[in-house]
N, C-alpha and C positions, 0 to 999 in steps of 0.2 A: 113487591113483585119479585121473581127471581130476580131480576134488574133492575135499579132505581133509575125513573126517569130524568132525576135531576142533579142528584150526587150519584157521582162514582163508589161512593163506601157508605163504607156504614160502620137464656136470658145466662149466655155463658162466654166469658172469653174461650181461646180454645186450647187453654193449659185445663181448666175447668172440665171443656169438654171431652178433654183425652181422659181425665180420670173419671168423669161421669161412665166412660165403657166400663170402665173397671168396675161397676155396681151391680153391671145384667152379663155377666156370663152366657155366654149361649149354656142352655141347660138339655139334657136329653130328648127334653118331650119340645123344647124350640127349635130344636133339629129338623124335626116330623114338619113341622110350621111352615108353610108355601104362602108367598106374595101373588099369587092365582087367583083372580079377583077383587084384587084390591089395586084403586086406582088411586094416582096422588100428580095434581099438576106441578107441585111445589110452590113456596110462599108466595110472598109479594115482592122482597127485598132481596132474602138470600138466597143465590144462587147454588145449582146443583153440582154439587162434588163430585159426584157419581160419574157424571157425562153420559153419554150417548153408545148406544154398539154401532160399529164400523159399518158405513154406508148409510146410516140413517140422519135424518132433519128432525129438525123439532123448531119451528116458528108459533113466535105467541106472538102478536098484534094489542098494542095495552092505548085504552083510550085513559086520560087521565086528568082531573080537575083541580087544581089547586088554589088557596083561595087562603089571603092572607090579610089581618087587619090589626096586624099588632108585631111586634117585636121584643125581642128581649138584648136589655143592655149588659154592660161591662161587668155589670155586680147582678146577672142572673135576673131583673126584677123585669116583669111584663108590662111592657109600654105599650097605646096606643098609638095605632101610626096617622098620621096627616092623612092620608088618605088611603081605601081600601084598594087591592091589586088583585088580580089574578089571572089565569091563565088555561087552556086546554093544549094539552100534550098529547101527540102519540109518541109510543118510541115501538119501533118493529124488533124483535131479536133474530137471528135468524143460524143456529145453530146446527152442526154437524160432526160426525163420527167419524175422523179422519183415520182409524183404527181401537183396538181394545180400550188404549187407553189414552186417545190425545183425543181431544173435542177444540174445533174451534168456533171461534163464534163474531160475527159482526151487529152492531145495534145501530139502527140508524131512527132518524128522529124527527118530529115538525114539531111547532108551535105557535099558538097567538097570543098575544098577551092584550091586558087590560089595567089602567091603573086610574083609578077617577073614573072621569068621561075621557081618557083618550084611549085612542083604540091603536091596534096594531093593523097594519096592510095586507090583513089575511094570514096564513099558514106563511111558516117561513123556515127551513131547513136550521135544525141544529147541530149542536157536535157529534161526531164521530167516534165509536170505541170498537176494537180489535181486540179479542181474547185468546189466547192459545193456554189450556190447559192437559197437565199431563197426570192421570191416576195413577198415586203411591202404592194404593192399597185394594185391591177390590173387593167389595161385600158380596157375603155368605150371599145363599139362594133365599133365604128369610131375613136378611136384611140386617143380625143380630152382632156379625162382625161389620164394623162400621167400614165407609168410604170415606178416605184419607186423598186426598190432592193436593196440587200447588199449581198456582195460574197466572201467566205473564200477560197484563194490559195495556193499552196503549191507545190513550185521546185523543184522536186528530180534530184540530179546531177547525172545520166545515161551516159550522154556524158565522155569523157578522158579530163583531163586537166592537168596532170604533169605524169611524168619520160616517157616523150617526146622525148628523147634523137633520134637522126637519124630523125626522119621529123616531125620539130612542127607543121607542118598544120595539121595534124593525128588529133591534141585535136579541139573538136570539142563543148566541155561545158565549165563551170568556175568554176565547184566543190563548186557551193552556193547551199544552204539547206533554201529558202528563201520565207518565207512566207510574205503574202498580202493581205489587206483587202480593201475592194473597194464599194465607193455609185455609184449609176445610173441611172439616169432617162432619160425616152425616151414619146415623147410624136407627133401626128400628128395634121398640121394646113393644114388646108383647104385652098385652095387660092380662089380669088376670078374667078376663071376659074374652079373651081369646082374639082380640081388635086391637090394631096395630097404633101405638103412638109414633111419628118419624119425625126425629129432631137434627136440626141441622147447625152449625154455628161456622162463621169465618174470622178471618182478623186480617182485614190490611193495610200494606202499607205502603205510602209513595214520596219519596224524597223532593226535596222542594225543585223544581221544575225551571228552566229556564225563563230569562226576563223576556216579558211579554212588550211590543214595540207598541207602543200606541199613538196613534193622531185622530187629532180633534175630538170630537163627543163620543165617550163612550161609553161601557156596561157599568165601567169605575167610575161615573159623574164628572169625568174629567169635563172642560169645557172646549167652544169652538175653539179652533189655532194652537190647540196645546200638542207638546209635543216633547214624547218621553217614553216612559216605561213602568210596567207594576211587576216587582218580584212575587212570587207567589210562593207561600210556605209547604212546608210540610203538612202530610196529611197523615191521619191515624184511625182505622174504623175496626169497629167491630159489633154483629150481627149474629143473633141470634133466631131458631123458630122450631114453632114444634104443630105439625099434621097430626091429628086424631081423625080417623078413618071409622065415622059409623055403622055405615055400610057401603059398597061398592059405587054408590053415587055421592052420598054426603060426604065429605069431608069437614071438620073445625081450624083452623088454623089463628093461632097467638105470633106475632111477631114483634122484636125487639129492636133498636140501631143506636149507634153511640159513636160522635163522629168530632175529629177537632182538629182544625187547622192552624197550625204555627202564626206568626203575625207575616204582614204583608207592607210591602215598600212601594209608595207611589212616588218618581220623583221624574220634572223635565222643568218645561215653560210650558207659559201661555200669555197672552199680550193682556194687560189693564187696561182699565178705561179709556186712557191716554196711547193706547197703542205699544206702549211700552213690556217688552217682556220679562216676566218676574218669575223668576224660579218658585219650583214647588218642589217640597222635600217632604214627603208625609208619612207617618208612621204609622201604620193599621193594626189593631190588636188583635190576637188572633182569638177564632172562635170557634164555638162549640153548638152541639145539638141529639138530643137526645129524643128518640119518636119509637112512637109504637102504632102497630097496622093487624088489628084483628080483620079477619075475611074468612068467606065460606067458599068450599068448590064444590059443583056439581059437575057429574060426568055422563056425556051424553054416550062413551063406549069406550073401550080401554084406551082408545086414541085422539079421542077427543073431550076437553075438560075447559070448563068455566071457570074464574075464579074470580068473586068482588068483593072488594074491602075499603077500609079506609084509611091511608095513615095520615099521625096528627104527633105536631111536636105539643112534649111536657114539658119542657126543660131546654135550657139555652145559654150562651153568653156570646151578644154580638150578633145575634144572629136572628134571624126572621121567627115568629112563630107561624104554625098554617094547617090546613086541614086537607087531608087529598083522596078526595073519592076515585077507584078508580075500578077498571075492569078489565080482564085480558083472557083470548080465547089462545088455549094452547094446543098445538092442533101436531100431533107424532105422524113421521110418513118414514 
């Protein structure tokens, strides 16, 4: 999605992508070339560089399935998990043109989850993100000089994530406070069929985030009565995608994510058997994931555009594998 519903990050780093412009020169006869009929909602994951023109909205509403029955361990290998999970997400974005070149954006969120036969208590509000981005660079009128930005984030934990106790699927966030900064560039090549290919890549990054305070049961398995804190590491992503435009309603869209988090520190009490409170000092290894999200978009008019797809991890360490069908209508005003 331009936004992922469940990580904050995420077939180019974008030192790659800076020198990829360097291969399509705008050429004389690209000059003449107008983006006039050609529609693009943008991928699934990464988000647009570009921004918005001054006074305008852009809300996309993303319904989203995921659906996990295995895991991958410390040495990369796919395990099956004890039992199958999943979940139905919306996440809202709800984006605006605060000028030429600042776009801000809020995403808000629900979710129910499922794991076994136990169910969650309905929809339940998740985390919170703030985006203010500012455009370096703005693209030609045919799209052939790219759009360069830089974009400042910021997590607010709205969602539940501890004293959980009676149904831990109820927690629906991770109580991080986690800010993130992010380059982007997007740029369109012409092919030689006169139909526009528009690829886009990011790369970011968020320093490891303050200790998260935790009591009793929570997102981190902690148990009843415990009582403490998880450091939470570093993060590192980067995102790639590329739109092919075959005609004014179809679009193809390929997308890429590469994501990995430093290790993480779980340490307090929690009472034994005996009532008695035992320290916990835990060390969590940090981990990784690697996913890709082909999807198609149809466009009902230059303002309004469908996009469905699917994304599915290949690759991991520590981390979940999962399949995530999803859909989101992006709707320009």
């Amino acid at each position: 999605m331009t936004l992922h519903p469940l990580r904050s990050i995420r077939v180019v780093p974008l030192a790659a992508a800076v020198a990829f412009c360097g291969f399509f020169p705008p050429s004389a006869s690209a000059q003449q070339r107008t983006l006039d009929g050609v529609n693009f909602t943008g991928p699934l994951i990464t988000p647009n560089p570009a921004g918005l023109p001054k006074g305008h909205w852009y809300i996309e509403p993303y319904l989203v399935r995921v659906d996990s029955s295995a895991y991958y361990d410390g040495s990369g290998q796919r395990r099956r998990s004890d039992e199958d999970s999943g979940a139905w997400v919306t996440v809202v974005p709800f984006i605006y043109g605060f000028s030429e070149r600042v776009t801000g954006q809020v995403n808000l969120s629900a979710s129910t989850a499922e794991s076994g036969r136990a169910r969650s208590s309905g929809f339940r509000a998740g985390d919170t993100t703030a985006k203010l981005q500012y455009l370096l660079q703005a693209p030609s009128a045919d799209g052939t000089r790219p759009a360069v930005s830089v974009a400042l984030s910021q997590r607010y934990a709205t969602g539940s994530y501890d004293r959980i106790a009676g149904n831990p699927l109820n927690a629906q966030g991770d109580g991080v406070q986690r800010t993130s900064l992010s380059l982007a560039a997007q740029q369109v090549v012409w092919m030689p069929n006169d139909r526009p290919l528009r690829w886009r890549g990011q790369l970011t990054a968020s320093p490891a985030p303050s200790r998260v305070a935790l009591h009793g049961s929570s997102v981190y398995g902690t148990p009843d009565g415990f009582r403490g804190s998880i450091a939470r590491g570093s993060l590192l992503g980067v995102s790639a995608a590329a739109e092919y435009s075959f005609n004014p309603r179809w679009v193809g869209v390929m997308e890429f994510s590469a994501s990995r988090e430093s290790q993480r520190q779980l340490t307090g009490y929690a009472p034994d058997a005996d009532g008695v409170a035992r320290r916990i000092d835990e060390r969590r290894p940090s981990s990784s994931s690697i996913t890709l999200a082909p999807a198609i978009e149809y466009h009902f008019s230059p303002s309004i555009g469908l996009i469905a797809g699917v994304e599915f991890s290949v690759a991991g360490r520590n981390s979940g594998h999962f399949v995530s069908p999803q859909v989101a209508l992006g709707m320009f005003f």
